[in-house]
C-alpha positions as CSV (number, residue, x, y, z in Angstrom):
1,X,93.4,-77.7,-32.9
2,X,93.5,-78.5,-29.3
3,X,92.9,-74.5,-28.6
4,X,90.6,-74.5,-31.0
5,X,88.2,-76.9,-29.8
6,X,88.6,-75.1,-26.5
7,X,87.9,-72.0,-27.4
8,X,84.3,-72.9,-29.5
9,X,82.2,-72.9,-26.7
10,X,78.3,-74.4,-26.1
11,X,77.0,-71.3,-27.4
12,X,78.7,-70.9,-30.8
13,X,76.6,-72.0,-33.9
14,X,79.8,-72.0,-36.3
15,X,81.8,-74.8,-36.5
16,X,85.4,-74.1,-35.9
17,X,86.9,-72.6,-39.2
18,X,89.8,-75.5,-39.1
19,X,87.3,-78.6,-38.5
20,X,86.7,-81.0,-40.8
21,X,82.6,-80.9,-40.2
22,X,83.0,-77.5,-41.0
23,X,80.9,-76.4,-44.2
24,X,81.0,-72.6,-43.7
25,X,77.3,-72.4,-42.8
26,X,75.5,-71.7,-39.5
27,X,73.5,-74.3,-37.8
28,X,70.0,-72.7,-37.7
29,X,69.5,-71.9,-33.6
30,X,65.9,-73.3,-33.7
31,X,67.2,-76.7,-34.9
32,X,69.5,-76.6,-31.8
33,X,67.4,-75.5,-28.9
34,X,64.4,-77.1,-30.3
35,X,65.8,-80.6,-31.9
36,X,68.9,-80.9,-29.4
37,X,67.5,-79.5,-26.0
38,X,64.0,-81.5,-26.0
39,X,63.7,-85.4,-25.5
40,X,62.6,-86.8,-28.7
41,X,61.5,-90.5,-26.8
42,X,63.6,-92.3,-29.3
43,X,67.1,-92.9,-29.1
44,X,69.6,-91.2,-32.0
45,X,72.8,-91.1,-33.0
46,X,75.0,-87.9,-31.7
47,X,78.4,-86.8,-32.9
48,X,79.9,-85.7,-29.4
49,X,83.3,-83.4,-29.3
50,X,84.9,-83.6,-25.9
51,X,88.2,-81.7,-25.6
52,X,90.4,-82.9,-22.8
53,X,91.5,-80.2,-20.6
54,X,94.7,-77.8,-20.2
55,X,97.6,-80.1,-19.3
56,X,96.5,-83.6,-19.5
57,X,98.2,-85.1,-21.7
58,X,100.2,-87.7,-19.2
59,X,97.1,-88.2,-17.0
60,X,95.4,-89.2,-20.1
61,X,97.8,-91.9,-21.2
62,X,98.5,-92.7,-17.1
63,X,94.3,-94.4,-17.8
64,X,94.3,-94.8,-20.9
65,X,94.2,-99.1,-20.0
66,X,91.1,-98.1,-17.8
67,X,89.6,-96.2,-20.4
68,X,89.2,-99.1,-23.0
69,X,88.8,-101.1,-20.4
70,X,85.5,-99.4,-19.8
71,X,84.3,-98.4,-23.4
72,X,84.2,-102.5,-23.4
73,X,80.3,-102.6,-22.1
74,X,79.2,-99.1,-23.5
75,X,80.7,-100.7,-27.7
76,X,78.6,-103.7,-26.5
77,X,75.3,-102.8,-25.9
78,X,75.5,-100.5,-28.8
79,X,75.3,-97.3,-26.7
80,X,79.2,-96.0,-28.3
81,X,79.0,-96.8,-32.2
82,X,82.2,-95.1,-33.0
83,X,85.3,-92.9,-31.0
84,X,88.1,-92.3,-31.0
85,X,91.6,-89.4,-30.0
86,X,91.4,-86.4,-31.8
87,X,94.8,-85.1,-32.7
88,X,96.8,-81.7,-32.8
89,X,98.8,-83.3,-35.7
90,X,99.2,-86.2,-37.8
91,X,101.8,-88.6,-35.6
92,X,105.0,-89.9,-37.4
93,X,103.7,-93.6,-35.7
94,X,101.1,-94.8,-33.5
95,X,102.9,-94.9,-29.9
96,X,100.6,-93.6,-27.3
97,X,103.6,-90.7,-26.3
98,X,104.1,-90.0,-29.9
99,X,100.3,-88.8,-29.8
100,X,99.4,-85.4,-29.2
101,X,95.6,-85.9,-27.5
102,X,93.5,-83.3,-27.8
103,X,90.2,-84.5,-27.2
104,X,87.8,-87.3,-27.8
105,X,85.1,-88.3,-30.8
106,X,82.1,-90.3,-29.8
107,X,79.2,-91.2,-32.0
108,X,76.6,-92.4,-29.0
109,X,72.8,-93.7,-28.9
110,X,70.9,-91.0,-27.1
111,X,67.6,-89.1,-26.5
112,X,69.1,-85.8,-25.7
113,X,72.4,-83.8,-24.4
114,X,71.8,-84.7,-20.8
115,X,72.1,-88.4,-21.6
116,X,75.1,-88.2,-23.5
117,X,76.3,-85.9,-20.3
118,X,75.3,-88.6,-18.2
119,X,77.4,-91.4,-19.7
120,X,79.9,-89.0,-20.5
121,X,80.6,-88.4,-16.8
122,X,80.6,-92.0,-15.9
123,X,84.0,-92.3,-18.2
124,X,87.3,-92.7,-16.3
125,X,88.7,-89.8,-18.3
126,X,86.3,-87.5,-17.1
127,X,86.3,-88.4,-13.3
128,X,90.2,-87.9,-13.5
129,X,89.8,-84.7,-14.9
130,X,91.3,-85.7,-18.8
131,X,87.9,-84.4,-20.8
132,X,86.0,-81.1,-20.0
133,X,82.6,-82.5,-20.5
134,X,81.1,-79.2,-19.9
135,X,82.4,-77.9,-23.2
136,X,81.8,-81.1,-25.1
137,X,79.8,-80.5,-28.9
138,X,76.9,-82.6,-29.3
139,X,75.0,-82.4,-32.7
140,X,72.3,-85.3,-33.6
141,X,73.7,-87.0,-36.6
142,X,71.9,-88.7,-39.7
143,X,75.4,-91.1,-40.8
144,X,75.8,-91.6,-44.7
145,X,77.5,-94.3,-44.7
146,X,80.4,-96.3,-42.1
147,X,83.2,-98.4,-43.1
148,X,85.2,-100.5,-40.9
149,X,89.3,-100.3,-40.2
């Protein structure tokens, strides 16, 4: 998975072939540039994609305590509604080096891609170099339903 999401780039209008969200159907490319791109003066809800970068792995879980540890304000003021590790795999239990990371999920409140970018950035994993923001997958998202853990 991990090379998957780093190989579907900003550009692509397929979903991976091995996602989940996948639904074998293109996104029509004025609903992106037009609906995505533009500010719509109200804030939305965004499913966000970030892969984490080549080689990360022990970075990641070295500020992993300082990434919750700052989601804490963002889950509060309602800005993050929902994240959380994307796996290569399905781990045999739920210690952190059992894990294989491969990215990030966020559903965040936003008026366009260059907000989420913006509080993407401020994240501790991006200014150690764990996620490669640049080739995060942002798509505005209309939720059916949520259930809680």
């Amino acid at each position: 998975m991990a090379s998957t999401l780093r190989s579907f780039t900003r550009t692509s209008l397929r979903l991976p072939t091995s996602s989940p969200l996948n639904t074998s159907r293109s996104i029509p490319r004025s609903y992106i540039s037009a609906r995505t791109m533009a500010s719509t003066g109200r804030k939305f809800e965004w499913l966000v994609v970030i892969p984490d970068l080549p080689g990360t792995l022990q970075k990641r879980i070295e500020v992993r305590p300082e990434h919750f540890a700052g989601l804490k304000p963002a889950i509060e003021s309602g800005l993050f509604k929902m994240g959380g590790a994307i796996l290569d795999e399905v781990p045999a239990d739920d210690e952190p080096f059992s894990l294989k990371f491969c990215g990030s999920t966020i559903v965040i409140m936003a008026e366009n891609k260059e907000e989420i970018k913006a509080a993407l950035n401020k994240d501790v994993y991006a200014k150690k170099g764990v996620w490669d923001v640049e080739n995060a997958q942002m798509w505005p998202l209309k939720c059916a339903f949520r259930h809680a853990l």
